[in-house]
C-alpha positions in Angstrom: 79.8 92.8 108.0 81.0 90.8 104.9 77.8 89.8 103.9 76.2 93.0 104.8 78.5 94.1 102.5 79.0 91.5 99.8 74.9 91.6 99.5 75.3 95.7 98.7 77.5 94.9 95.9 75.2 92.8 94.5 72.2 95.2 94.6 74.3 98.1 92.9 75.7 95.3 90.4 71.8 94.6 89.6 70.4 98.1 89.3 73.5 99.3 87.5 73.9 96.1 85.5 77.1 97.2 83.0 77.8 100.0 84.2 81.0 101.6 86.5 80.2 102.0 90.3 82.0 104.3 92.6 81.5 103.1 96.4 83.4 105.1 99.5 83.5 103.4 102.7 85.8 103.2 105.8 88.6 100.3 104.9 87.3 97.2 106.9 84.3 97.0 104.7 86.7 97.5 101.9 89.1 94.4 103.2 86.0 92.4 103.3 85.1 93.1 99.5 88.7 92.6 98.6 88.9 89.6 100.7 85.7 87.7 99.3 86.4 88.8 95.5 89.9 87.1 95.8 88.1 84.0 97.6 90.3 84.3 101.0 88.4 83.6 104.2 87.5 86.5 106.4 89.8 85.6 109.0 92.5 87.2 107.6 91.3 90.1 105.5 93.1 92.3 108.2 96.3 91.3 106.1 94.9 93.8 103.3 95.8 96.8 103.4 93.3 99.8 102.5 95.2 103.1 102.9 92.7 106.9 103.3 92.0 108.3 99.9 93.3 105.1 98.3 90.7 103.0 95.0 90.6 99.4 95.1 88.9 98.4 92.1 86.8 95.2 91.4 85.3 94.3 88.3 82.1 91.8 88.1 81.3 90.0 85.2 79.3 86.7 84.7 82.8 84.9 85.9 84.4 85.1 89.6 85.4 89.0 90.3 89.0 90.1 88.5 90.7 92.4 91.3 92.2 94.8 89.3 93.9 97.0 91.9 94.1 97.5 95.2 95.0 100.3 97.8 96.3 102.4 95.0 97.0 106.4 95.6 98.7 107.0 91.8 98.3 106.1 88.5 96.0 106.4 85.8 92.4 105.1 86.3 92.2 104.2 82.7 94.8 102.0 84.1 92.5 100.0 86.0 90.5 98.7 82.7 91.0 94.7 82.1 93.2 93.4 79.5 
């Protein structure tokens, strides 16, 4: 499932190279983004915790992925630029 979903990620990154994506999926798929952007084996991504109606946020760059937020249900999303 991680790759399945680690390998989706990488075709929207391609074909909207730059760009903002919005994704909605069902939180395991979530926990396995989350867990692969932060480099932390898929064993334990059931530690994350991806609440209903929640935005976890990755940004992608020519670097490893910055998590910016994750399972957040307030706040600003111009929050969620990088510093």
């Amino acid at each position: 499932m991680q790759l399945r979903m680690v390998g989706a990620i990488d075709r929207l990154r391609a074909a909207h190279a730059g760009g903002v994506v919005v994704a909605v999926s069902h939180a395991d798929p979530i926990k396995a983004a989350v867990a692969h952007a932060l480099g932390t084996h898929i064993d334990l991504f059931q530690r994350i915790v991806i609440s209903p109606c929640s935005i976890t946020a990755i940004a992608y760059g020519a670097g490893a992925p910055v998590v910016l937020t994750v399972n957040s249900t307030g706040g600003s999303l111009a929050e969620l630029r990088p510093s």
